[in-house]
C-alpha positions, 0 to 999 in steps of 0.5 A: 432233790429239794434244792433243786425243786426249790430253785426251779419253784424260785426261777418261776416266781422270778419269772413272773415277776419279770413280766409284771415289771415289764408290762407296768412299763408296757401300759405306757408305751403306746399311750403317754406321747398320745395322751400329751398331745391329745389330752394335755394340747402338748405341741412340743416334741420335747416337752411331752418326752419330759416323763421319759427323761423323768423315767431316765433319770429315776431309773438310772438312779435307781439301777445304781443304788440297787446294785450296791443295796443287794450286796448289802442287804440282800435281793428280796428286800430290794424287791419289795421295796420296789414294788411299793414305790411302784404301787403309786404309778398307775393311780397318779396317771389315771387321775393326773390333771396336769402334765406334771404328775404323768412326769412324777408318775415315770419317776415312780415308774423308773424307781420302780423298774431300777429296783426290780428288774435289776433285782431279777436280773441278779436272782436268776444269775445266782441261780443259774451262775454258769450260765449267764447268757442263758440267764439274762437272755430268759429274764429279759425274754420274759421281762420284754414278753410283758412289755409287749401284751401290755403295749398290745392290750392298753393300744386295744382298750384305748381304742375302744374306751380311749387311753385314760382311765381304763388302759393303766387299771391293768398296772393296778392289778399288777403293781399289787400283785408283784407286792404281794408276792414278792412279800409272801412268795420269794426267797433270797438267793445270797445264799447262792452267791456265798457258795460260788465265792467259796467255789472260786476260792477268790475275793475281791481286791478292789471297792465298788467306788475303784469298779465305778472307776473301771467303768470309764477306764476298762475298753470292754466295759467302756464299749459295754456301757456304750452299746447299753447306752445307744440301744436306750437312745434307741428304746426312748426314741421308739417309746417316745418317737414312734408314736408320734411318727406313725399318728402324724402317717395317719395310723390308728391308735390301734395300729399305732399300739400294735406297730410299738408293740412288736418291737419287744415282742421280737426283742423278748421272745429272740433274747431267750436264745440269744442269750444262751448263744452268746454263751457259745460263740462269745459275746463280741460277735452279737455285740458288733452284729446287733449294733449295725441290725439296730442302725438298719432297723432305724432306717427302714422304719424311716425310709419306710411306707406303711404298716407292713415295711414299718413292721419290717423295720420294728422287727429288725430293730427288736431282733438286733436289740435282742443280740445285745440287750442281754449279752451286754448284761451276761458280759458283765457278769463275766468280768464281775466277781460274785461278791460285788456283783450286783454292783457292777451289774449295777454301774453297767444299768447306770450308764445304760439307762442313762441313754432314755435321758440322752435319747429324749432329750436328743430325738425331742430336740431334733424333731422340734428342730428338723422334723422326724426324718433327722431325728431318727437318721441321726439316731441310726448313725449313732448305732453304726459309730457304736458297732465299728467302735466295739469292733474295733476295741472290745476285747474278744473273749471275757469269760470269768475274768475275775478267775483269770485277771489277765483276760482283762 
């Protein structure tokens, strides 16, 4: 009975966690693309996305180092880690006098998220192994809930008191308390993993080096890593598009904050259910399904008129994302042995969040170059060339395939 009250107390400090990773990203969604047009006078479209593909690149980096440091030091202290370098984020924002520190700020930033929401990720799936849909799919509900409050809220406080200082005091609070009890409050759960390899009575035969290699060779983690990257693509173009799309309709930043807000509002608060769906009807089917939801949400929000047929368009996107954000993550589980993991889950964040650096830099040059309209058009086209890909290549079931190779 202890045990079990003990990991229901570790899921919930886990919990918490999530949605302060998620809502000290959340601060700057709505707010950075503005801030550099309005505040530092930045009229390209390319240059003001510079502190997402910062963000990209650290992020990426981040994912891959973690994974392979949590199998070897453990999940706590990799959280922790992360939670000081995140500490430094709101203050370089709040008292930025140039573009670049907004630039290092999102370094720090995606330092910050790397570390501890794959951490997150990997903790809840220890806890929960027989369930990883279930798992991931309520790690990122949370996770994308704090996404969405802080986007809403600092959109609110920007419009009363404009968008620096008052709307980033809110990732001093949370960058302090994430510390603090990450440090006081939470426990490793390695313990955990040592059991479910004892329980599969199998080991690992291959390095992590030969499961980075798997990843551009395997067809299912090749359509995984492919779907991860474009629903990223996706992410920055709302991120860093969208903003600057609604404002250049006329939008308020009020409104503007509460349109990029319902994106991981649906996105965090559908994957919850998601997850634990594709734990029944496989993974494949929401994979496809997604995919082609985020192709059409895209297009709605450009063929779109106004606040109600945008919030239709955010709405399908967020819904769509939320059929693949944590499926992809559950599907990689399945084919990962408990030992390495973190690693392979890792690799998998790796390439994904590669897709803010493809994404920046792609929707950033098309809209400098053509305008909005390409630049979202093309991002769609991306989705539907992702979803008839996986259809059409992705291996159907993949359940625990370290325990049977030949699914594999």
């Amino acid at each position: 009975m202890k045990d079990h009250y003990d990991k229901n107390i570790q899921l919930a400090i886990l919990a918490v966690l999530t949605a302060f990773v998620g809502a000290m990203w959340g601060m700057e969604r709505a707010l950075l693309p503005l801030i550099g047009r309005e505040e530092f006078l930045i009229s390209s479209t390319m240059v003001t996305l510079s502190f997402i593909i910062g963000f990209g690149l650290s992020k990426t980096l981040a994912n891959l180092v973690a994974g392979n440091l949590m199998d070897r030091v453990g999940r706590r202290k990799v959280m922790i880690l992360g939670w000081i370098i995140g500490i430094p984020v709101p203050f370089l924002i709040i008292f930025a006098n140039s573009w670049a520190w907004i630039v290092v700020a999102n370094l720090f930033l995606g330092a910050n998220q790397g570390l501890c929401w794959s951490t997150a990720i990997l903790m809840m799936m220890d806890l929960m192994s027989s369930r990883k849909g279930l798992s991931t799919g309520f790690n990122e509900f949370v996770g994308y809930t704090g996404v969405s409050l802080a986007t809403f809220s600092t959109g609110i406080i920007a419009s009363v008191y404009g968008p620096r200082p008052f709307p980033f005091f809110i990732g001093v609070i949370l960058s302090f308390s994430g510390f603090l009890i990450s440090l006081f409050f939470l426990k490793d759960t390695v313990f955990f993993v040592k059991m479910e390899e004892e329980e599969t009575n199998t080991f690992p035969s291959y390095t992590v080096t030969t499961a980075f290699k798997t990843s551009i060779q395997d067809r299912t983690l090749i359509s995984c890593n492919m779907n991860g990257m474009i629903t990223k693509i996706n992410d920055a173009t709302v991120w860093g598009i969208f903003p600057l799309y609604f404002a250049s309709k006329g939008m308020s930043v009020e409104m503007i904050g509460s349109l990029v807000a319902l994106y991981p509002m649906v996105w965090g608060i559908a994957q919850f259910g998601t997850g634990a769906l594709s734990d029944y009807i496989g993974r494949k089917p929401l994979l496809v399904l997604g995919m082609f939801g985020q192709a059409l949400g895209m297009l709605l929000v450009l063929l779109g008129r106004g606040h109600l047929y945008w919030s239709i368009g955010v709405f399908s996107l967020g819904l769509s994302t939320a059929m693949v954000y944590p499926t992809l993550i559950a599907a990689i589980g399945d084919r990962a042995h408990p030992a390495i993991r973190a690693s392979e889950i890792g690799i998998y964040r790796f390439w994904r969040d590669g897709g803010f650096i493809v994404g920046a830099f792609i929707s950033g040059l098309l809209v400098d170059l053509s305008g909005f309209g390409w630049a979202i058009g093309v991002i769609a086209g991306l989705n539907v060339l992702s979803g008839m890909t996986t259809y059409n290549f992705m291996e159907r079931e993949i359940y625990q395939a370290y325990l049977h190779p030949s699914s594999g």
